[in-house]
N, C-alpha and C positions, 0 to 999 in steps of 0.2 A: 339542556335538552339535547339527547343525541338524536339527531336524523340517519336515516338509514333510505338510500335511493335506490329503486327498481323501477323496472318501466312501470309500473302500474303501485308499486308500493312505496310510500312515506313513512317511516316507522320514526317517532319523534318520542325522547322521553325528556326529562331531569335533569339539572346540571348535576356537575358541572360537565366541560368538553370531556372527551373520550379519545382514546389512542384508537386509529380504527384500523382495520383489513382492506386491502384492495382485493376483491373480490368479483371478479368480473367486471359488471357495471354497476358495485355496492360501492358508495360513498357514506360516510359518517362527519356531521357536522353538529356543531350544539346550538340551539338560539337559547333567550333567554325564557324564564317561567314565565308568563304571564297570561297564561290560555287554561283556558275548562276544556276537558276531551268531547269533541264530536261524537252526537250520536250516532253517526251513521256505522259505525261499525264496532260490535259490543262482544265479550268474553263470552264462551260456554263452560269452558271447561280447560283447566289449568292441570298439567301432568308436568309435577316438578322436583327435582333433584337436590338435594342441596348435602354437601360434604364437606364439614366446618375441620379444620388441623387445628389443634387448641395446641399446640408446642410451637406453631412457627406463626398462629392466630389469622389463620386468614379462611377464606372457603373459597369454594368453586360450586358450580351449578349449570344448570340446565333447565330450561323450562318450553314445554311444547302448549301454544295454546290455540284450544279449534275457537274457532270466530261465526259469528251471528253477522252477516253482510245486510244490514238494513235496504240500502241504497246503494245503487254503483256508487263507487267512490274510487279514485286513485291514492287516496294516503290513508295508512294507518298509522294511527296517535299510539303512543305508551309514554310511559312514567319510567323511569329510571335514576338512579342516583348512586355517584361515585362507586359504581360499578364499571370494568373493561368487559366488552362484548367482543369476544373471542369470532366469534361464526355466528351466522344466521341463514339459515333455510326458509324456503316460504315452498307453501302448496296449496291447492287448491280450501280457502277458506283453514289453511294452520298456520303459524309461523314458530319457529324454532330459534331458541338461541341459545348459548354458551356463554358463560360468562364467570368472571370471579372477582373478587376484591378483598381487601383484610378488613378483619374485624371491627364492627366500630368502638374508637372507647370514649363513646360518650354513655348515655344510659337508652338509645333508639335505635332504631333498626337493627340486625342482627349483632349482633353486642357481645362482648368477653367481659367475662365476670373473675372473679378469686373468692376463693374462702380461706382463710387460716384452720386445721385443725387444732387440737388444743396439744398436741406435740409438734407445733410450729410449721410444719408442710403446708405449703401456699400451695392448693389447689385452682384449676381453671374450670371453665365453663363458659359455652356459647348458649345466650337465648335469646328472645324476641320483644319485641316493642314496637308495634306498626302504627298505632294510634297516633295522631292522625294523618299523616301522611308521609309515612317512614317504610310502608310495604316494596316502597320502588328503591330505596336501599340495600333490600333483600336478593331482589330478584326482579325483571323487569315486568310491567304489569300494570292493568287499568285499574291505578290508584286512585280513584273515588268512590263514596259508599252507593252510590247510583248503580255502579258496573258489576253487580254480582255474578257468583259462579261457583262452580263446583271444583275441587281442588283435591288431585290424588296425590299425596306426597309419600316421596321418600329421601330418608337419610341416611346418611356414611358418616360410620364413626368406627372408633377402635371398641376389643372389644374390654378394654378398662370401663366404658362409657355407658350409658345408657342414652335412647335420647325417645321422646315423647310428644307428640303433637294433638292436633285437637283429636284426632279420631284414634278409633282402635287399634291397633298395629293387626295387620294379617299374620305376618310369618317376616320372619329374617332369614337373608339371603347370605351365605359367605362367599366373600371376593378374595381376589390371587391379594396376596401381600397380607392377610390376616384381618383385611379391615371386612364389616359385618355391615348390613345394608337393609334396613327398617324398611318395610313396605305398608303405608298406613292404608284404611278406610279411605275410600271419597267419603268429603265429605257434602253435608248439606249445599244448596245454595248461601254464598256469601258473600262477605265484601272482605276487599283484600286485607282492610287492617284488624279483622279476625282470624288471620291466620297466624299459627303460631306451632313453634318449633325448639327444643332446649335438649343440648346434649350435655350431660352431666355424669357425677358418679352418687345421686341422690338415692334415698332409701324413701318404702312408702307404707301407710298402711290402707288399708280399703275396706269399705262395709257398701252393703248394697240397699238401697232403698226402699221403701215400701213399693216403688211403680217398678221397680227392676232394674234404675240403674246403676251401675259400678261407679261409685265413689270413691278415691283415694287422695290421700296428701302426701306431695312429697316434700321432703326438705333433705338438706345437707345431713350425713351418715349421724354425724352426733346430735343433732337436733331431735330427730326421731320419736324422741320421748314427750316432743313437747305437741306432737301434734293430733291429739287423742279430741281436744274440746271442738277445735277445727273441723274434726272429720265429723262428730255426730251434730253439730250445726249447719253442716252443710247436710247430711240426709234430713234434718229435720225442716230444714227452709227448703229445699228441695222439692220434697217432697208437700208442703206447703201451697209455694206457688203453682206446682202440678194441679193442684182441687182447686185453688182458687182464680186462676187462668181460664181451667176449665177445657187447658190446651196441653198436649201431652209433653215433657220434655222429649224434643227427637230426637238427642242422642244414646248410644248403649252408655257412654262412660261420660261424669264428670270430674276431672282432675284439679287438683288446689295444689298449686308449687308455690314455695316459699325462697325468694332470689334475694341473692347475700346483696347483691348491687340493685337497686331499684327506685328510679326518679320518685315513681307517681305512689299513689298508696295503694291500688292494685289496677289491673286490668282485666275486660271481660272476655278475652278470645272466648270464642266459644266450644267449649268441651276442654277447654285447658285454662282457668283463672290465673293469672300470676298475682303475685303479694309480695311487698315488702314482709322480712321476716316478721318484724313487731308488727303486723297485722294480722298474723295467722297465727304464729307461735304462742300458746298458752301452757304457764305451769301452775299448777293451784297455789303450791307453797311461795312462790313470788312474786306472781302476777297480782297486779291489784284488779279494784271492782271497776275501774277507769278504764283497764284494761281487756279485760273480758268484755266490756258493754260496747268498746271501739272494735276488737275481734268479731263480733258479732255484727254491728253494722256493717261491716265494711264485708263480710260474708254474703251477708244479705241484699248491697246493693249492688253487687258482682253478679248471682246467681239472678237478682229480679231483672237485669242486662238481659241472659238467654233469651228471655221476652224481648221487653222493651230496649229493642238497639239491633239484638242480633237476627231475630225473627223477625221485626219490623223495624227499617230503620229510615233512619232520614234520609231524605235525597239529596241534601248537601249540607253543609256546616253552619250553613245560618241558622237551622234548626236543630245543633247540637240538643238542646234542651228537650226536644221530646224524646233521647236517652236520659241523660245526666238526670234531668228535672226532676224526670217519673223513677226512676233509681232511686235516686234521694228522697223519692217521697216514700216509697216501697219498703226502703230501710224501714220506716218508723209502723206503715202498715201492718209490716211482718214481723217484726220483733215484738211490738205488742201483743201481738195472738200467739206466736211462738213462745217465748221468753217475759210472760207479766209481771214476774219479780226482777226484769231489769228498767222498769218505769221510763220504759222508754221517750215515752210523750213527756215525761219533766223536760225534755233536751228539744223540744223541735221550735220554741219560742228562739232561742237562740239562732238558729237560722236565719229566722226571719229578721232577725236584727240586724245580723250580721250583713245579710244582704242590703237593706234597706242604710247599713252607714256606707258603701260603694252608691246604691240607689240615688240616695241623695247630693251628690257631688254632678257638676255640671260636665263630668269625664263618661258618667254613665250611658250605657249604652242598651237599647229594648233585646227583648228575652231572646225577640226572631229580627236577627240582625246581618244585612250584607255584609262577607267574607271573599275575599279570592285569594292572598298569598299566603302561604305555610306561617308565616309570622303572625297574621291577624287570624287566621284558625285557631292556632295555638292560646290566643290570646280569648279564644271561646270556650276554655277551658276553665270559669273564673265562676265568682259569688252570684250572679247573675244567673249564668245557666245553670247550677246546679240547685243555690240556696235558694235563690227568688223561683224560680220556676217550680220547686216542692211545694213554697208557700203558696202562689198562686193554684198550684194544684190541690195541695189542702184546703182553700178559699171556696173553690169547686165544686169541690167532694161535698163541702158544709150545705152549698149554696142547692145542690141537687139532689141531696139525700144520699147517704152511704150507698144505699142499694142500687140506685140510679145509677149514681157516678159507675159504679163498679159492674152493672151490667155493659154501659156504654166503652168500658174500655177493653171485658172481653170482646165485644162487638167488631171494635177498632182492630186489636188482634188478630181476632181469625178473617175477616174481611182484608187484611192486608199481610198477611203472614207471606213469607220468603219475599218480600215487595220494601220499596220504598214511599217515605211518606210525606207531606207537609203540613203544618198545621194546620190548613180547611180540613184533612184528613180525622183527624181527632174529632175537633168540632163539628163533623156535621154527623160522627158515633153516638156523639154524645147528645145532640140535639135532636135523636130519632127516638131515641130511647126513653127520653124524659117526658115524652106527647100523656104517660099513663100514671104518671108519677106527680105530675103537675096540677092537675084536673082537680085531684085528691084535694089539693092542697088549699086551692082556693079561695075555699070559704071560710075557711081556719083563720082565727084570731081576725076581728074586722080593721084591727089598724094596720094591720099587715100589706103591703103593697108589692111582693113576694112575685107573686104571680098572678097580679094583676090584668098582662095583657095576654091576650090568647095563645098567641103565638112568642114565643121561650125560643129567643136568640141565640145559642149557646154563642158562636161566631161572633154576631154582634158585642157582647160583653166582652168576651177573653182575648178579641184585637184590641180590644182598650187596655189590657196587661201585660197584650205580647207586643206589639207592635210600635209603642212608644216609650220612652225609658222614664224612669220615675215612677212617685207613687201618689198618688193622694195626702192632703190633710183636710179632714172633716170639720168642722168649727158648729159646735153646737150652740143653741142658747134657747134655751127653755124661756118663756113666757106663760106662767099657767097652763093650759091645758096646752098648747103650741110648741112644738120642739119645731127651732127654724136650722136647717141644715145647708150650710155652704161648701163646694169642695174647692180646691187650687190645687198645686203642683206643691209637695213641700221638695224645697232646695234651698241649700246653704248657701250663700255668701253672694249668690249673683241678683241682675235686675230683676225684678219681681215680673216685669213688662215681657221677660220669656218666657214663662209659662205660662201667659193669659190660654196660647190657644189648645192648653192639654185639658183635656177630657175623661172622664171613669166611669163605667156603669158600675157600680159599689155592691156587694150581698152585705147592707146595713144589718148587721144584730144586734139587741141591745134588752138589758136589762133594767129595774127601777128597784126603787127603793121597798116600793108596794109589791113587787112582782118579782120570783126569781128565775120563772116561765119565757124563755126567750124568744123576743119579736126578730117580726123579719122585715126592711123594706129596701128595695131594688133604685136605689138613689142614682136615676139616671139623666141627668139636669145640674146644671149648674148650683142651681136655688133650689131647695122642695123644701114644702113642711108636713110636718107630720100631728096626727093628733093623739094625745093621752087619755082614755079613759078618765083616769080623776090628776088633780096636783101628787108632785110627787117631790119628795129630797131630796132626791139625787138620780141621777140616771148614768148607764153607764153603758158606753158605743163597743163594738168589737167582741163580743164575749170570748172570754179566754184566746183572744188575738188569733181568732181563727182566720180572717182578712186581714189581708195585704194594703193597711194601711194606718194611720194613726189618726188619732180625736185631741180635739181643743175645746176644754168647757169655756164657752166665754160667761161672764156677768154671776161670777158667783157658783159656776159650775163646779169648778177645781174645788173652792171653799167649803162645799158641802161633800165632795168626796175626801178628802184631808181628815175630813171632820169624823169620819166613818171608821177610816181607817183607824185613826187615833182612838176614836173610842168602841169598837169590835171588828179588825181588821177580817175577820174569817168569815162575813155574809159576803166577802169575793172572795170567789175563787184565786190560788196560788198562782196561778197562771193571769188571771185580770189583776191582779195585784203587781205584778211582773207590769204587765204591759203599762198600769197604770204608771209605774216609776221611770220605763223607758223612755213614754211617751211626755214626760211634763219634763225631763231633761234634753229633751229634742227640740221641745218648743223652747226652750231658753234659748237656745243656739241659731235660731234665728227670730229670736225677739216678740215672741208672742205669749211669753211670760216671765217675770222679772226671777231672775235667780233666787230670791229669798224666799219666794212660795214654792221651789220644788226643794229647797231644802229644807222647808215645811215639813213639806209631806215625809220627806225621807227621814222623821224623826221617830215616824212610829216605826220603825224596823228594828228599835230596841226590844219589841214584843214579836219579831219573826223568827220563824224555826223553820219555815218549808226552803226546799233548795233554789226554785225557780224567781222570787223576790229578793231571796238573799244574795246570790250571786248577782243580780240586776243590779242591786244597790252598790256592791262592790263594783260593779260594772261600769255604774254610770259615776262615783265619785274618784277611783282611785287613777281613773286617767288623771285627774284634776289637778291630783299632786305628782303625777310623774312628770306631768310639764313642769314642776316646780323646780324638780328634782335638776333639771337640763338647764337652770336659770339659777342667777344667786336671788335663791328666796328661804333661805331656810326658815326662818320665822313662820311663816304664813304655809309653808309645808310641811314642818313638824302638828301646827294645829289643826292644818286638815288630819293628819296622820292619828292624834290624838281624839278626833269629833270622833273619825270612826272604828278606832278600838275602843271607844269609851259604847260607840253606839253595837254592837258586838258580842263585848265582854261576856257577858250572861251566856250568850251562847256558845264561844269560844269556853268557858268553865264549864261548861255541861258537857263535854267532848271526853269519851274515853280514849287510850291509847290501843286500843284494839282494832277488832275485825267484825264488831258485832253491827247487830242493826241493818234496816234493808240498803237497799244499792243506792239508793238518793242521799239515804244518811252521812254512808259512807264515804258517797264522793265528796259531800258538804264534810264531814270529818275531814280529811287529805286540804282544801282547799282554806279553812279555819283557822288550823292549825298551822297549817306555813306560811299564810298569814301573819298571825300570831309573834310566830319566833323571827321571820323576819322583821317584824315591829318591832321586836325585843324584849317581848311583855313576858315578864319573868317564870313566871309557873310554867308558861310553856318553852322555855330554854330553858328549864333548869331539867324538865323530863329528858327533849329530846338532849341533852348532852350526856346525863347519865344513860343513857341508849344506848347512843354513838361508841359510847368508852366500851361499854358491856360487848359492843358488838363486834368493835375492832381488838378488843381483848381474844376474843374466841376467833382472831384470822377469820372475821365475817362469816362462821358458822353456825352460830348465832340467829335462830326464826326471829326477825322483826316482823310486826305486824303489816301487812304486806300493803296496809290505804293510809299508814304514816311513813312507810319507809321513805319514802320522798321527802318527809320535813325531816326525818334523822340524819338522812344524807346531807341535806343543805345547811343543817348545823354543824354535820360536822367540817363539811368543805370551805369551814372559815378562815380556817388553822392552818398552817404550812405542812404540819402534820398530818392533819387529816385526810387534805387536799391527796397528798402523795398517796395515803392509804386507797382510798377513795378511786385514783386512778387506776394503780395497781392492779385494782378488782375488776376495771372498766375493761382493762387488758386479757385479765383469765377467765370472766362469767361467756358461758354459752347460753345465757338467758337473752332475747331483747328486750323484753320489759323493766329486766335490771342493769340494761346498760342504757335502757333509755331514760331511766331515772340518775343515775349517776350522772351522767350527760344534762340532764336539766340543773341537778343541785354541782354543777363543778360553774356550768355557765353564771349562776346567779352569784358568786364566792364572791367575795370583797377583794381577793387577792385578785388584782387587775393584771400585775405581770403574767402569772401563770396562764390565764389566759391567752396570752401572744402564739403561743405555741399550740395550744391542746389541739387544733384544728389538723395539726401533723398529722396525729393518732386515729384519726377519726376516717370513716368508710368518706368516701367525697358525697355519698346521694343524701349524706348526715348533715351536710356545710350548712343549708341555707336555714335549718332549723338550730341551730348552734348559733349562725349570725346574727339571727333573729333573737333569741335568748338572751345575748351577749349586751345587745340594743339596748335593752328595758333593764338593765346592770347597770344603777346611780352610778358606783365605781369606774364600768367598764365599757359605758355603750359608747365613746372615741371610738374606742378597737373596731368595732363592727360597719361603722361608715368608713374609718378609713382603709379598712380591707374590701367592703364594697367598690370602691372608688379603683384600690391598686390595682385586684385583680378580677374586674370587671369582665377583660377581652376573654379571661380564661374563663371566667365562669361562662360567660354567653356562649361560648364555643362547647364547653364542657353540656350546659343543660338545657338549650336553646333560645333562642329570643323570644320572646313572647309566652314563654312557656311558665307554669305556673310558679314553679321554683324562683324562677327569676322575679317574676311579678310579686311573689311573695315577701321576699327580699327590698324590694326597691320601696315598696309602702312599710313593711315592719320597720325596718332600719331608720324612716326618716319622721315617721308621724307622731311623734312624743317631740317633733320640734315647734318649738313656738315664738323663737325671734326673728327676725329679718336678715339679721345676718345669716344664719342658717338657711333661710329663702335664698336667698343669693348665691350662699355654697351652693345648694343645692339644683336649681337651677343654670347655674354655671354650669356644673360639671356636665348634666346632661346634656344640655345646648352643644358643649365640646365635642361632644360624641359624631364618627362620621356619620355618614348615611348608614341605615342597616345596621349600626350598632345599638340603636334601643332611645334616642332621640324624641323617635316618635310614638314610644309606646305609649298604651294607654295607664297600666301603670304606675309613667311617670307623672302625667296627667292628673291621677290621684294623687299620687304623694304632695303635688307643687298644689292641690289643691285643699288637701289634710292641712301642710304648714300654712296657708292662709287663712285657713278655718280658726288655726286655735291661736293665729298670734287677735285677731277678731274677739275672739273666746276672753281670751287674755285683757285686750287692753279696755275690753267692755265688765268682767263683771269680776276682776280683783279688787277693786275696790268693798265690791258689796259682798264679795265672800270674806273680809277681814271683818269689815261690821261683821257683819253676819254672825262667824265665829267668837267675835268679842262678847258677843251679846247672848249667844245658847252657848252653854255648857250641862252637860249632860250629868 
């Protein structure tokens, strides 16, 4: 933090120390972070300068900011960061500074970037990254999403350059020495880490919306061509959100750039989006259906941000999640009504699981969670706020009626627009709104206990999913007409005497065997029972895993659903079929059903063809043998490997080598298949090699079918030959969707040396998905902990502590371990770590809690998966 002393002014930002001015009676000293900025004195209005040199990488700047004086006060607070403060001015309610620093080269705050063109010219580029607290790296400034403000910017650039920020450009000014000088819009009310600023030599195209505003993508000059899908997905969600907001978008322009270097997978400045290239960049002829469905969300939960985050946003970072959450939920709202042929909803079960394997570890942390240093912010960046907080918001939406929920969150909106917010804020939108919605409902279905009580808590409920970590397990058990329902906390591997004192108010659904009409009851008690109309066969909790939490049939329940399945899997839904298989491989893991009855049930998946059960099934079995894979087990690895190509086949032979078939198909095609050939199963290496030949014959000119190219590549990147070919291309394509496929099948290669090095060649924001690759490589995943481990300092420096990248890295790389000895590595090394080097991230906490998990896994039911296997053969 620098201080800056005047009689009456305090001016405090960011470490680290600063070189200062003597300037009359101005001192500059630094303390250390450890304070939230005082209200008593707040930003209006930021008039600022910034002039980046991309040949010697460094900027200079200026920023004048008027001040809102709440209360006398003698000190003014600011944020700053490895920035020198040249000069400071103060006047009545302004203060002025100067300032500059070089570039950063990590991937935050004001940042230099490179591109290669494809005749070898390493171009530069300066752009932005403020999220979450990187704005006071830029330029100095009340770095909290609390301290909004209006922001008039301008830039200095040469005039090789272009440069672009969130508002319109007025006019450009020329200055002596030939440099050119961008005079933007003010913009809206905002918070600092939506400002944003990028001086490039980028091309664009633009089309304008149906409500009028100007849409463009930019990207790097030769890219140009790829960014046609981008651009009419963005007017089409756009435009979208506009009608169903109900709130106008208030700016004239929104811009999508495409940055060659980019940690995160995009960000939402507002009226300027940035992207990872492979997130925006689409070519029809090589982009697969994986691709365009990921360009698309990631579109969509960028633009559903201008709302939710930048219109309205949180007051501080414990409430990351009512951005992220509602984003991520927004992705699947909108792409479904926009784009129906990308099935969108096969994929949001995923989520929930995803989240719910972080959830269940005793590392987890609730939705709305204390934060104060840059490092645990960063660390609110994770499966929590964005996955779990979609699901519980889908849980909501179910539990209120589409319509309800949806009036309640326009409500939210415009009751709070240019403002910040906290969760009572949502909840008490949502719980105005529902008084006429509920009424209805009442009388509907009498075993229903829905809305039962007069008075519709929304608060009351959703502090029970925001406020504590974890989720529920339901434990049913029918008795005749009697369904008796129990909840607890489910959690792996710790006392059970923890979670006595956690609590849920549940939106029970459920279905029967008699009934495919779904009930509703508000399970809010420890104990409750419920009544059935008549006996029934089977009953089944969750409908289509619309709640955020899992069921346990006890006494026969499992038995009778197994039963169903085997004999007409399709009276459930794809989606209940999915949650069914997640959920009886959950309960093995912590012992509330014997391993031999969920790999029961996993036997009728010999009769499935939908994407969302089949990929569960792969989901929940082929961890089972990557642990194997890390241990001397081959026996008992090769026959899990064999249960489930055998349980498969039929559907892996049904697969064309094409492009046909809807978007679910497809993605299950790509996914089967590379399966398949990594098994070794001969039909499918005997195609994808004659492919590979045909393709590398034609100097990769050659249309592969663009939702196998992935399994051709990884056949052919077995070979020493192929491998080189393979790279080659990785080197010349200006596609990303085809060097992000290359990059997948080089990482999975048997050749483990070649590996050592590919990481050379590679963009660095590429590393931690490469390390992670490299990991789950039977051959190769040494390499990936021991380059974790070497270059640790560099990565934490390069991508930040806490930060997702890292956190991603530290659980991929070590959670397929299942020995002790590995615990011990494992925890060694982090333990070694000083202070501030990542010791005590949360993170690590998963990972040292993952290897506990499965060496538990392991020494409890090897045994009864070799029976098991001895005894079914398919």
């Amino acid at each position: 933090i620098i201080m800056l002393q005047l009689s009456v002014l305090l001016l405090l930002s960011l470490v680290p120390p600063l070189e200062a001015n003597d300037n009359g009676n101005t001192t500059f000293t630094s303390l250390p972070f450890k304070m939230r900025l005082p209200d008593s004195v707040r930003p209006l209005h930021y008039d600022l300068l910034i002039h980046p040199n991309l040949t010697f990488l460094t900027f200079t700047g200026s920023v004048q900011i008027q001040l809102e004086v709440r209360q006398e006060t003698k000190h003014i607070f600011l944020n700053s960061k490895n920035l020198h403060i040249s000069r400071l001015q103060e006047g009545l309610h302004v203060i002025q500074l100067d300032f500059s620093a070089n570039l950063s080269d990590t991937f935050h705050g004001f940042y230099k970037g490179t591109y290669t063109t494809r005749n070898g010219e390493v171009r530069a580029l300066a752009s932005t990254q403020f999220e979450p607290t990187h704005a006071r790296a830029a330029f100095p400034c009340f770095d909290e999403p609390g301290f909004k403000a209006n922001f008039s910017i301008r830039v200095r650039r040469e005039s090789r350059h272009i440069s672009i920020s969130n508002m319109p450009k007025l006019k450009t000014v020329e200055l002596a020495g030939g440099l050119l000088e961008d005079h933007y819009d003010v913009t809206v009310k905002m918070s600092t880490y939506l400002v944003a600023f990028i001086v490039c030599d980028f091309l664009s195209i633009s089309k304008r919306s149906q409500h009028g505003v100007e849409i463009s993508v930019y990207t790097v000059p030769e890219k140009i061509s790829q960014a046609e899908y981008a651009l009419n997905t963005a007017v089409t969600l756009l435009d979208f959100y506009d009608d169903y907001f109900d709130i106008p978008y208030p700016l004239p322009k929104q811009d999508l750039a495409a940055i060659p270097d980019f940690q995160s997978g995009a960000m939402e400045n507002w009226g300027l989006t940035t992207y990872r290239e492979s997130g925006l960049l689409f070519d029809p002829e090589r982009s697969s259906t994986s691709d365009k469905l990921g360009i698309t969300k990631v579109i969509a939960h960028e633009l559903a941000h201008q709302w939710f985050g930048n219109l309205v946003t949180m007051q501080w970072w414990n409430d990351l999640w009512l951005n992220e959450g509602f984003a991520k939920f927004m992705e699947f709202v909108s792409v479904n009504i926009t784009y129906p042929e990308l099935q969108v909803n096969d994929y949001f079960l995923e989520k929930c699981f995803t989240a719910m394997g972080v959830d269940s570890l005793s590392s987890s942390h609730p939705i709305s969670t204390p934060v104060e240093n840059p490092a645990q912010i960063r660390e609110m960046f994770d499966d929590v706020s964005y996955q779990k907080g979609a699901c519980v918001l889908n849980m909501l939406r179910d539990f209120l009626t589409p319509e309800a929920f949806k009036m309640g969150i326009i409500r939210y909106l415009k009751n709070h627009s240019y403002q910040n917010t906290v969760n009572a804020d949502l909840w008490y939108s949502l719980t105005n709104v529902t008084d006429g919605f509920c009424s209805d409902s009442k009388s509907s279905a009498s075993a229903s206990k829905w809305y039962m009580d007069d008075d519709l808590n929304v608060k009351a409920i959703m502090d029970t999913w925001t406020l504590q970590e974890g989720f529920p397990i339901i434990s049913v058990e029918v008795k005749g007409r009697e369904v008796y329902l129990k909840q607890e906390r489910y959690l792996k591997g710790a006392d059970p005497a923890k979670n006595s004192s956690f609590l849920w108010q549940v939106p029970l659904t459920y279905i029967t065997s008699s009934s495919s009409s779904v009930q509703r009851f508000l399970l809010k008690n420890r104990k409750d029972v419920l009544y059935l109309p008549a006996e029934v066969e089977w009953i089944k909790f969750n409908v289509d895993m619309r709640g955020y939490y899992i069921v346990h049939y006890e006494t026969g329940g499992w038995d009778a659903l197994i039963r169903q399945l085997q004999q007409n899997h399709t009276v459930l839904s794809g989606n209940d079929r999915a949650s069914l298989i997640h959920n009886i491989f959950q309960l093995v893991s912590i012992g509330k059903v014997p391993l031999d009855k969920a790999l029961s049930l996993s036997l009728y998946l010999r009769y499935e063809t939908e994407i969302m059960p089949v990929t569960q099934g792969f989901g929940e079995l082929v961890p089972l043998y990557k642990l194997m894979e890390k241990r001397d087990m081959a026996t008992l690895e090769h026959q899990l490997k064999s249960y489930l190509m055998n349980l498969f086949q039929r559907l892996i032979n049904a697969q064309r080598w094409s492009d046909e078939g809807s978007v679910s198909e497809r993605i299950l095609r790509n996914y089967l298949l590379l399966f398949a050939c990594v098994r070794r199963y001969g039909p499918c290496v005997q195609t994808a090699q004659e492919l590979f030949q045909k393709w590398k014959e034609s100097d990769g000119k050659m249309r592969l079918p663009a939702d196998v190219r992935l399994v051709v590549y990884t056949e052919g990147a077995r070979t020493e030959e192929g491998w080189d070919f393979l790279l080659e291309k990785y080197r010349q394509t200006l596609y990303p969707s085809e060097k992000s496929q290359i990059k997948a099948a080089l990482s999975y290669s048997p050749l483990a040396d070649k590996l050592k090095w590919f990481g050379d060649i590679l963009k660095t924001h590429e590393l931690p998905s490469l390390v992670i690759s490299v990991s789950k490589n039977p051959q190769a995943y040494k390499l990936a902990w021991d380059f974790l481990r070497t270059n640790w300092q560099k990565l934490v420096q390069k991508f930040d502590l806490g930060s997702s990248s890292i956190s991603r890295m530290v659980v991929g790389v070590t959670n397929q371990y299942s020995t002790r000895e590995k615990l011990v590595e494992v925890q060694s090394f982090f333990s070694s770590l000083e202070q501030g080097m990542g010791a005590g991230l949360r993170s690590v906490q998963q990972a040292v809690e993952n290897i506990e998990e499965n060496i538990r896994w392991m020494d409890k039911n090897v045994p009864l998966l070799t029976h098991w296997l001895n005894s079914h053969s398919i």
